[in-house]
C-alpha positions, 0 to 999 in steps of 0.5 A, a space after each residue: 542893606 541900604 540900597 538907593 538910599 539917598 545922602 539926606 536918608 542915609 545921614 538921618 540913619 546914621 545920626 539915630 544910630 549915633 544916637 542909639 550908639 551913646 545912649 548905649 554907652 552912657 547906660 553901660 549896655 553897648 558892648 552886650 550885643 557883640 559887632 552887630 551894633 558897631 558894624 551897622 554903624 559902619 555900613 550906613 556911615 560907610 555909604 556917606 559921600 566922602 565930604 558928608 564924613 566930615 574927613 577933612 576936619 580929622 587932623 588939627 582936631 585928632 592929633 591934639 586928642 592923640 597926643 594927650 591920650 597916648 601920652 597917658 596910655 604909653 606914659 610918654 609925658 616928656 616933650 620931647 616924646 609929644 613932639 615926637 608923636 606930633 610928628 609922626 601924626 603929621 607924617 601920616 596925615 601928609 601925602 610923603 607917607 605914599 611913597 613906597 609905602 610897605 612894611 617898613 614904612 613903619 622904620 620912617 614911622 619910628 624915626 619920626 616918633 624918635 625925630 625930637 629925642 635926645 638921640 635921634 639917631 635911634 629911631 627906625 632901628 630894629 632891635 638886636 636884643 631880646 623884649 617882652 611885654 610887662 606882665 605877659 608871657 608872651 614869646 616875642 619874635 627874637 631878633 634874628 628873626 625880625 627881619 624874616 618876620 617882617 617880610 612874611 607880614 609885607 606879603 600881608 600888607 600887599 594883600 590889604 593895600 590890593 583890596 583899598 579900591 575894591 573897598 571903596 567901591 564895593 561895600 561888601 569888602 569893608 568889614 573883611 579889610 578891616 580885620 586883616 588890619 587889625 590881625 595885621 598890626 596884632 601880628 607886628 606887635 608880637 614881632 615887636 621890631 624896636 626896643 621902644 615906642 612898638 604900640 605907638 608907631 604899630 597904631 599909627 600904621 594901623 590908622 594908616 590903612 583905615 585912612 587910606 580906605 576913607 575910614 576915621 583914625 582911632 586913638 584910645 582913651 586911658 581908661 581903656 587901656 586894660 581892655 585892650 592890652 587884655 584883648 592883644 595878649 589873646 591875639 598874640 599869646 598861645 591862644 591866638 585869638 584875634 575875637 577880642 581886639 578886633 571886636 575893641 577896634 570896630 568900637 573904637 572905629 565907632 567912636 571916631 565916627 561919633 565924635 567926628 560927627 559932633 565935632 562937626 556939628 557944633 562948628 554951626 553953634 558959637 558956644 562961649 566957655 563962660 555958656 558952658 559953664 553956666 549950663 554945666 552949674 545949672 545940671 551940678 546945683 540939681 544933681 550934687 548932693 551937700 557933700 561931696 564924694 569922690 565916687 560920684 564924679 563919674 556919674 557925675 561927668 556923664 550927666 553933665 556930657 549928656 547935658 552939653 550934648 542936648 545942647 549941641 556942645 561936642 564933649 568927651 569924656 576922660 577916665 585918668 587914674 588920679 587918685 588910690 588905684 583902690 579908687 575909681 579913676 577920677 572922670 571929667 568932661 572935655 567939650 568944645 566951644 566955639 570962640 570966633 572962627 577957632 574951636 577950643 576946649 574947655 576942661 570941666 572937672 564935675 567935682 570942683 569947677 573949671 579951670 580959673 586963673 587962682 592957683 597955678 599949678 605946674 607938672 614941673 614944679 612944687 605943686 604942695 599947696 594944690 596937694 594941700 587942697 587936694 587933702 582938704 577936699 578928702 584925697 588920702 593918697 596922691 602919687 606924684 607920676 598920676 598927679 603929673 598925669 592928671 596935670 598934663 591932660 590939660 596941658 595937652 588940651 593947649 595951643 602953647 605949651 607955656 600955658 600955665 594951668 589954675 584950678 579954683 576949689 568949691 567953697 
């Protein structure tokens, strides 16, 4: 497709790409056209040399937005659980994992998922009782026949690690690689081999073999967490159809990429906070109307993302379910800024203003006087568990973990 092209060429056609690639999602149009968006992405982005790929600054950055993310998406808001996510990510990142990795590297996976928890012990242990998954019935594997299950899948895995220097090297095997791993791991998710912590531990391996073939890792956002639970009961249930994860993996492959690149990207800009707030009140004072309406804060967010992107301010944003779920998800901007030699990131909620050090505001403690403001302001309805939720993201988004949070009102 895009024989002797040089790198210079081969970046400009991925940054119009990129570029086409958001607009579609900003605009709601990018998931019409099936894989033909994505798997052209793919292909040139694919043909960059490893270090036009930005790979090396994967870790720090991927690690810190796994963790917040899957810790909404697996309601894992305890600190033993982020430790534990924590340390499987850098497990994964480490050269350790190479050593006879197989089928049960996931066991050593789990057990670094489970490393920080009250029993430790109970990490890489296969289940002797029956599971299901919360609202669907789909038949898992029962446990006398999780071992057998397993050994059928290595055979698998064995096919897909032979293919890892044919897909470096030969382009053409890129997209066939890509969905024996995801079949792969929507296969292990219906064996189901823990009593706990199966999602976390089976996309971590799956993130394995995308690495392994110089492909970014995923992660998934909170607001996409239907989608793909609806996606992976196909491919597991009695339809057994695998179309739909794997068409939402090719778009979340997609995504890293994206925001890999503008990660990359805005380590040349030395943005302060206090430059992104001001660019983010001269888009609010020309869009928010005199009254405020909670349903604007998506749109709200997205105009302000485009904005900082126009600036080369990396942003991204979260869709966290805050208030009522008769309610739309409450949506709000993260971007990165540079801060000397450190890149930090900075939270913008579009319907109030930044973070400040007014009022603080702890997960663990009595937050009545922030729910107090909360009414004020028109929420009708607050649940403690998305309050928590809505609280850690933030937290997530910190170096230390004693980071007090303070949120300031609009007048």
């Amino acid at each position: 497709m895009s024989l002797n092209k040089t790198q210079k060429e081969l970046e400009e056609i991925v940054s119009k790409l990129s570029e086409d690639y958001i607009e579609r999602k900003r605009t709601r149009n990018l998931y019409k056209t099936g894989l033909n968006i994505p798997k052209r992405l793919l292909i040139f982005y694919y043909q960059l040399n490893r270090e036009n790929r930005h790979l090396d600054d994967t870790a720090e950055s991927f690690i810190k937005h796994y963790i917040a993310c899957e810790s909404i998406l697996e309601n894992a808001h305890l600190n033993f659980e982020k430790q534990g996510l924590k340390e499987m990510y850098e497990y994964l990142f480490s050269n350790e994992i190479n050593e006879n990795f197989d089928i049960y590297t996931l066991l050593d996976l789990h057990r670094k998922l489970f490393s920080k928890a009250p029993y430790p012990e109970a990490g890489g242990l296969i289940r002797n009782s029956e599971a299901h998954i919360d609202g669907a019935p789909i038949n898992l594997a029962t446990p006398s026949e999780i071992r057998i299950e397993l050994k059928f899948l290595d055979n698998d895995l064995k096919e897909i690690l032979a293919m890892q220097e044919e897909v470096k090297t030969n382009k053409s095997y890129l997209f066939t690689y890509i969905d024996k791993c995801i079949i792969l791991s929507s296969r292990l998710i219906k064996v189901h081999p823990f009593v706990d912590g199966n999602g976390r531990t089976i996309r971590a391996f799956l993130n394995k073999l995308f690495m392994d073939v110089e492909l970014p890792p995923i992660y998934i956002s909170s607001n996409e967490n239907k989608t793909y639970k609806k996606a992976m009961q196909k491919a597991i249930g009695e339809e057994n159809d695998f179309t739909s994860i794997i068409k939402f993996y090719y778009y979340k492959i997609c995504d890293s990429i994206i925001e890999l690149e503008a990660s990359h990207k805005n380590k040349t800009y030395n943005k302060s906070a206090q430059t992104i707030m001001n660019l983010v009140n001269k888009i609010k004072s020309n869009i928010i109307p005199s009254q405020i309406h909670y349903s604007i804060d998506e749109e709200l967010a997205g105009a302000i993302k485009d904005y900082l992107d126009e600036q080369d301010i990396t942003s991204q944003i979260f869709n966290i379910a805050f208030f009522e779920p008769s309610l739309n998800p409450h949506a709000f901007v993260i971007a990165n800024y540079q801060e000397g030699d450190k890149i930090k990131q900075l939270l913008i909620d579009p319907l109030f203003e930044n973070i400040s050090k007014d009022i603080k505001i702890n997960p663990y403690n009595s937050n009545a006087p922030f729910l107090e403001n909360l009414k004020k302001y028109g929420v009708s309805a607050i649940d403690g568990n998305e309050l928590s939720k809505y609280i850690l993201i933030f937290y997530n988004l910190q170096q230390s973990p004693n980071y007090q949070l303070t949120k300031k009102f609009p007048n």
